[in-house]
C-alpha positions as CSV (number, residue, x, y, z in Angstrom):
1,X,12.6,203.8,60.9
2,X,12.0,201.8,57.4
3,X,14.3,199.3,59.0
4,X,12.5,198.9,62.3
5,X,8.9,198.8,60.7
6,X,10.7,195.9,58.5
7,X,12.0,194.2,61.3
8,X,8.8,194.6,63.5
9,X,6.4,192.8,60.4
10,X,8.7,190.1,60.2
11,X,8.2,189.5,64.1
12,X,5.0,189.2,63.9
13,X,5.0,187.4,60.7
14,X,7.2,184.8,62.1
15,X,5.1,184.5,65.5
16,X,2.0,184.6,63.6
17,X,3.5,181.5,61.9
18,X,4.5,179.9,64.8
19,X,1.4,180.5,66.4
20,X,-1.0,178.9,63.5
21,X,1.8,176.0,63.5
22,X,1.6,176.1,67.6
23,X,-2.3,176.1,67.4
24,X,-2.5,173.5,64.1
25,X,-0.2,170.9,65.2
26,X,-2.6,170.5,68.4
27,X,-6.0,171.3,66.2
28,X,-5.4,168.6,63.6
29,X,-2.9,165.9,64.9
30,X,-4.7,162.9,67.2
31,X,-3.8,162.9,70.8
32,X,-3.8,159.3,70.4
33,X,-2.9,157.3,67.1
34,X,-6.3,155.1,65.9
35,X,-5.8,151.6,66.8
36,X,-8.6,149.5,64.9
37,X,-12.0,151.2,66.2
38,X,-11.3,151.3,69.9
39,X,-13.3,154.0,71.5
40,X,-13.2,155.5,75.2
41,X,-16.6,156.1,77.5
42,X,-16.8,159.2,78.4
43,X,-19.5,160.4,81.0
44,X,-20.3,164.3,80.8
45,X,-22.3,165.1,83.9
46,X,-25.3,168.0,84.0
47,X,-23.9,171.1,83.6
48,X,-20.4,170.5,83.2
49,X,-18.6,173.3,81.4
50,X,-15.8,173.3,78.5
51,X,-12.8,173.0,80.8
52,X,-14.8,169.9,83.2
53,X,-15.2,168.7,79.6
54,X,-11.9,168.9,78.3
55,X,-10.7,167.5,81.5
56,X,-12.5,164.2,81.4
57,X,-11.6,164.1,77.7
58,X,-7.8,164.1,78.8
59,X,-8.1,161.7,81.6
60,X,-9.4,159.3,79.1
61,X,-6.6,160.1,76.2
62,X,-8.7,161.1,74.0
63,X,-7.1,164.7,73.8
64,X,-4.7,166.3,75.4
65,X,-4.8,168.9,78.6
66,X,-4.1,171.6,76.7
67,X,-5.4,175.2,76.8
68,X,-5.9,175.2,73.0
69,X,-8.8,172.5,73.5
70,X,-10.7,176.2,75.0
71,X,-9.2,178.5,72.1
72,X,-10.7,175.8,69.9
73,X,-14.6,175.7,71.5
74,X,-14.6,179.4,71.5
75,X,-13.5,180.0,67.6
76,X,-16.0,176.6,67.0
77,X,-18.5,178.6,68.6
78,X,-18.0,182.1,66.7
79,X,-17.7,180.2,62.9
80,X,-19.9,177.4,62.6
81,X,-22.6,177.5,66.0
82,X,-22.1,177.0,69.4
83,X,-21.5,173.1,70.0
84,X,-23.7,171.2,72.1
85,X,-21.8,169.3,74.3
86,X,-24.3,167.3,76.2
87,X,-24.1,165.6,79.3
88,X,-24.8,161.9,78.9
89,X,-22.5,158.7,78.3
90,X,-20.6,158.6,75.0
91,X,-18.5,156.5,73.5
92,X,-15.7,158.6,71.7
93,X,-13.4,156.9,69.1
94,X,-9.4,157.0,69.4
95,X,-7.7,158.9,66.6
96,X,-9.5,162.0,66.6
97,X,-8.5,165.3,66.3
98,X,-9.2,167.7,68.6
99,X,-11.4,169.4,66.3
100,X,-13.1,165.7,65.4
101,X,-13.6,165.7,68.7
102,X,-15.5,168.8,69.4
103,X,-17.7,167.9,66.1
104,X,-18.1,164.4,67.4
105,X,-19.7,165.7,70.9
106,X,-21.5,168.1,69.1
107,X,-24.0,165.4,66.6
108,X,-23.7,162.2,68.7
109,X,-26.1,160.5,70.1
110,X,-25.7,159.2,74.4
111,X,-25.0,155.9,74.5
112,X,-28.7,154.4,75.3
113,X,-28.9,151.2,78.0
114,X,-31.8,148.9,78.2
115,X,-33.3,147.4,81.4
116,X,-35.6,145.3,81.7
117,X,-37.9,144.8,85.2
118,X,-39.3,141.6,85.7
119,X,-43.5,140.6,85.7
120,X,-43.8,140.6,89.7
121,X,-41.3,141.9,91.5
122,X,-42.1,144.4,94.8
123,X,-40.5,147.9,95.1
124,X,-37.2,146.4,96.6
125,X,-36.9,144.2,94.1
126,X,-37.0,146.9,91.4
127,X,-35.1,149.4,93.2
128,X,-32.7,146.8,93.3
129,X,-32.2,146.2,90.0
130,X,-31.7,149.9,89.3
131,X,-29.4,150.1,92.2
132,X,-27.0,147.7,90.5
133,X,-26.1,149.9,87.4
134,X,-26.3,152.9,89.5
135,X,-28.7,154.2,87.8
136,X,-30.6,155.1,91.8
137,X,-29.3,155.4,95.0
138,X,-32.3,152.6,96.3
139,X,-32.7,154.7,99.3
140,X,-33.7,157.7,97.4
141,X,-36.1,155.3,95.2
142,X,-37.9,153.9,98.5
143,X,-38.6,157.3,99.9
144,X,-40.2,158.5,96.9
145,X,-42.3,155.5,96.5
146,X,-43.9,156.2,99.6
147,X,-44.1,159.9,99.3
148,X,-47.7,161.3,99.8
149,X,-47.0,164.4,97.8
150,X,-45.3,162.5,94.7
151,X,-48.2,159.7,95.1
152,X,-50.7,162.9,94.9
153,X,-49.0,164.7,92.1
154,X,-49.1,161.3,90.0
155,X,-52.8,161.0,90.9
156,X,-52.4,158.0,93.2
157,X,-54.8,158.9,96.0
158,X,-56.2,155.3,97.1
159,X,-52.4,154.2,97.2
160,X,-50.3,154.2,100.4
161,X,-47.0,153.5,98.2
162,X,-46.2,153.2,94.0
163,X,-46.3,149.3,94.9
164,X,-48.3,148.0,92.3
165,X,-48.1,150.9,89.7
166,X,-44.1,150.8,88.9
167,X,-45.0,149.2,85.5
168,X,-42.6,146.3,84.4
169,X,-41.2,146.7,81.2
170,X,-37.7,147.1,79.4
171,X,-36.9,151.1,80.0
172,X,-34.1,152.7,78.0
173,X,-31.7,154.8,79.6
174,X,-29.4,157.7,79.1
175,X,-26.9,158.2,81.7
176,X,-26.9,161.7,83.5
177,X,-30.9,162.2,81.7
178,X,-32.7,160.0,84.7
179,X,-33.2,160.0,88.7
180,X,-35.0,158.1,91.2
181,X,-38.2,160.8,90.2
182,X,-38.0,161.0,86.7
183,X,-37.6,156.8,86.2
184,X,-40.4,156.2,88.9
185,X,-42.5,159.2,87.3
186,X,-41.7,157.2,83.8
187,X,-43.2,153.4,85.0
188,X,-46.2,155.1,86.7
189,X,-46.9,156.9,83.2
190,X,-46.2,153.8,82.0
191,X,-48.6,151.6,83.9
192,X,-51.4,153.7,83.4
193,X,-50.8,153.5,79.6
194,X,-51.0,149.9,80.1
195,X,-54.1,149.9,82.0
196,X,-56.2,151.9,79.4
197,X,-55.0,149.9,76.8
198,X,-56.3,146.4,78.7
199,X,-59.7,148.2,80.2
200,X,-60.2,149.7,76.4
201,X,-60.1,145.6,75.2
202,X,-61.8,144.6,78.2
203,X,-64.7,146.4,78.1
204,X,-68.2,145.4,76.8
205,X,-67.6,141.8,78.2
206,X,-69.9,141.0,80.8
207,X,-68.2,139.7,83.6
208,X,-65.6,142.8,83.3
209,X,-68.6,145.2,83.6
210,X,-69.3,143.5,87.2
211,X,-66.0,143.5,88.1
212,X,-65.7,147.2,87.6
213,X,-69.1,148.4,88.9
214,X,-68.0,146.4,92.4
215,X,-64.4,147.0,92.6
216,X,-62.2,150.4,91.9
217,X,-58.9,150.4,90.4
218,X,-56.8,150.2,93.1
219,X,-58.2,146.8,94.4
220,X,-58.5,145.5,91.2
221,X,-54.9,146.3,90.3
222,X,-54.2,144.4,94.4
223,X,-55.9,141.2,92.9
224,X,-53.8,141.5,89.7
225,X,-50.6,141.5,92.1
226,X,-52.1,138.2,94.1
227,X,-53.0,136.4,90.7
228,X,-49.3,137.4,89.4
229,X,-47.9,135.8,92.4
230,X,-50.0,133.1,92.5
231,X,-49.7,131.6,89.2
232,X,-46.6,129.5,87.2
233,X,-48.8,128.6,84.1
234,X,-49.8,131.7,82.2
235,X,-52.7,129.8,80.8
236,X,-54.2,129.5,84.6
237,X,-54.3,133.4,85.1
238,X,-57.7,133.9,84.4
239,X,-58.3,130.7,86.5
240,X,-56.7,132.1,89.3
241,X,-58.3,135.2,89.1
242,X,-62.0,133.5,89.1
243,X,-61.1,131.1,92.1
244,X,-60.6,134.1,94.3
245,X,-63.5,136.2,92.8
246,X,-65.7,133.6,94.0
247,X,-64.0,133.0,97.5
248,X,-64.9,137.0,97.6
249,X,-68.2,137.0,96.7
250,X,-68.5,133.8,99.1
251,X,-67.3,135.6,102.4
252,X,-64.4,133.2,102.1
253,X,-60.8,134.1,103.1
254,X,-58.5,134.7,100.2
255,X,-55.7,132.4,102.4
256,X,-52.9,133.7,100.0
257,X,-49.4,132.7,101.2
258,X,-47.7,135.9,98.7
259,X,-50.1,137.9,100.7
260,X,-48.8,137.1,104.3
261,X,-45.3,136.8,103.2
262,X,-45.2,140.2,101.9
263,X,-46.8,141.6,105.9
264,X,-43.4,139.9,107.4
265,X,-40.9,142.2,107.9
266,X,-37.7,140.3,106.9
267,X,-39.1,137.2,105.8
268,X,-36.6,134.5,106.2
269,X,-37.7,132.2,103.4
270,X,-39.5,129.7,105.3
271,X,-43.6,130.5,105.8
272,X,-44.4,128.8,109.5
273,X,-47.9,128.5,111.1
274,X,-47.0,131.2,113.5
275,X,-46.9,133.5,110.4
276,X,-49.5,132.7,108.8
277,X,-51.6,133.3,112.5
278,X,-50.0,136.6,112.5
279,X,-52.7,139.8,112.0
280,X,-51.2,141.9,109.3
281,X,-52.7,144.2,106.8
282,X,-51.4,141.6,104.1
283,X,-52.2,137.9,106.1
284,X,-55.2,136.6,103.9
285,X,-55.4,133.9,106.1
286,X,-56.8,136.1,109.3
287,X,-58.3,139.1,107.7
288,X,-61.4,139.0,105.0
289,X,-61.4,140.4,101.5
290,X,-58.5,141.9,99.7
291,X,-55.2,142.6,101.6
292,X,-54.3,146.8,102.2
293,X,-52.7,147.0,99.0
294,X,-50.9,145.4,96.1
295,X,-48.0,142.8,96.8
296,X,-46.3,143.3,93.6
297,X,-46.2,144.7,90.3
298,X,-48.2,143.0,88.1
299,X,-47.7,142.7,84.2
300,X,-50.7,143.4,81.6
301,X,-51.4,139.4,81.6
302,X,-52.5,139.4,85.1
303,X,-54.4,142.8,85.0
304,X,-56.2,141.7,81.5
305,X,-56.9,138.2,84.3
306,X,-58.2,140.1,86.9
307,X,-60.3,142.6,84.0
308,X,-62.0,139.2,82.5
309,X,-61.7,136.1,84.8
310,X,-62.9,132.2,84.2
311,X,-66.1,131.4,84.8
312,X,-65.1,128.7,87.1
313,X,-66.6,126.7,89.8
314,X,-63.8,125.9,91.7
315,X,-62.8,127.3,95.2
316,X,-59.5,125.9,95.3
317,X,-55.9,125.1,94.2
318,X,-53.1,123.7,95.3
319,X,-49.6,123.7,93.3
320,X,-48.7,120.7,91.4
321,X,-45.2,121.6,91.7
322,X,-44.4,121.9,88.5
323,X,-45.5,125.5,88.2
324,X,-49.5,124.5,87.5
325,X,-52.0,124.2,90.0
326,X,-54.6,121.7,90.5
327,X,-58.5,123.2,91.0
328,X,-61.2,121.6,93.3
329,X,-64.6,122.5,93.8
330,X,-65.1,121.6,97.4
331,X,-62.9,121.5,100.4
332,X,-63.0,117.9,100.2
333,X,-61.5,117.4,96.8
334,X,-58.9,120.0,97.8
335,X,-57.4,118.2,101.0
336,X,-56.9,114.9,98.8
337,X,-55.5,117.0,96.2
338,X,-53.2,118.5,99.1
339,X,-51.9,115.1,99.7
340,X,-51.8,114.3,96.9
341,X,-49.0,116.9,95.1
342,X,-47.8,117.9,99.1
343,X,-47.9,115.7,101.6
344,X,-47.4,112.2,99.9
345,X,-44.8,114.7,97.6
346,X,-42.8,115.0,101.1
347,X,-43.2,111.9,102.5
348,X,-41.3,110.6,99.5
């Protein structure tokens, strides 16, 4: 009996050792040997588990598939706490240990991607732009902009779509932290930000005070999209935005090509006459006053325009071509000025 008690602690001595040196060779030796800082991207979707984990891990050589990548989590877990290995997009050095790994995951930051949307661009445009990262299926996006319950939870009830309050800016992102809902949800927050901050400057200067007491925020913040198409010369925003204030208060048309272009339905590129006869809710050139919405999302430059205008007396402009716009008073002055930068321009 001595000698099979004997015998049966040296088995399990020798397998305990052969375990610890099974378990160690995997827990402290790199999968992969470190070449020089290289590092893998690794993309841990919501709710992925330890083994989903570990799996993506090994199809990018950073460990190996290997069952003691689980033991190792679960001891992780009952000495030190349990790691947080959070879905995102990380970039995970070569030459790690297992265990390196696992501590890696369990501190580091997602890798964090900026995008930047453009002064001006429509809901396609932007959805777009997202779309090309894969950040939004633009489908998706689309739908939701023109969804009366998401426009009523987000307070939009004057709006028939988020065209106009997607607020452009440079957003950072976090893959597998953002949808279409939570990014649209995050430029509408955005813009209204934005518009507090330029009503807050704006306010106790007198023309703003007239502007707001006739117009609400919805067709102030249309007007804003008009001047932000409108204009190539920053400096001729608020210029812009007082020629069409008084066509307004005059009865007069607004006659805004941006305006009719964005009422085509698959606009070609080329504006005809036919178009611009055509009765949409968008042609300025048939229908009075402001168009049924905004044609664009404008940046703080053109709402801050629209907020405090030029006093101006002109009626008028026509592009110079060269992204500034010459202003006339009368209709006279603007059909030379016409000829002038557009008809003599072609006949060249």
């Amino acid at each position: 009996m001595r000698s099979f008690f004997s015998f049966l602690f040296l088995f399990i001595l020798l397998a305990s050792l052969a375990v610890t040196v099974w378990f160690s060779s995997y827990v402290l030796i790199p999968f992969m040997p470190s070449s020089g800082g290289e590092e893998r991207m690794i993309q841990i979707p919501r709710g992925a588990g330890v083994r989903q984990i570990q799996k993506l891990l090994a199809e990018k050589r950073v460990i190996a598939d290997d069952i003691r990548f689980l033991v190792l989590t679960r001891l992780f877990h009952l000495i030190d706490h349990p790691p947080r290995l959070r879905a995102g997009e990380f970039k995970v050095p070569l030459g790690l240990t297992p265990l390196e790994v696992i501590r890696f995951l369990d501190t580091a930051q997602p890798v964090r991607y900026q995008l930047t949307i453009p002064e001006g661009k429509n809901m396609r445009e932007i959805a777009a732009l997202f779309a090309k990262d894969n950040w939004v299926d633009p489908k998706i996006f689309l739908q939701l902009c023109r969804d009366r319950t998401l426009l009523k939870e987000l307070g939009l009830f004057q709006a028939n779509s988020l065209e106009g309050y997607l607020f452009p800016e440079t957003y950072t992102l976090v893959r597998s932290e953002v949808d279409e809902r939570k990014i649209i949800k995050m430029m509408v927050q955005h813009f209204n930000v934005v518009w507090d901050e330029v009503t807050a400057t704006s306010k106790g200067i007198q023309r703003t005070a007239r502007v707001e007491r006739k117009y609400n925020r919805h067709q102030l913040l249309t007007l804003a999209s008009i001047v932000e198409k409108e204009t190539g010369a920053a400096k001729e925003r608020d210029i812009i935005a007082g020629v069409f204030y008084n066509r307004l208060r005059k009865g007069m048309r607004l006659q805004s090509d941006p305006t009719t272009i964005y009422g085509i339905k698959d606009f070609n590129g080329n504006l005809t006459k036919a178009d611009l006869q055509q009765k949409t809710a968008y042609n300025t050139y048939v229908i009075s006053g402001l168009p049924l919405g905004p044609i664009c999302n404008p940046g703080a430059a053109a709402i801050k325009a629209v907020l405090q205008p030029a006093n101006v007396p002109y009626l008028y402009f026509v592009s110079r071509n060269d992204g500034s716009h010459e202003f006339s008073k009368t209709l006279k002055e603007h059909n030379r000025a016409v000829y002038k930068f557009q008809k003599l321009r072609r006949n060249r």
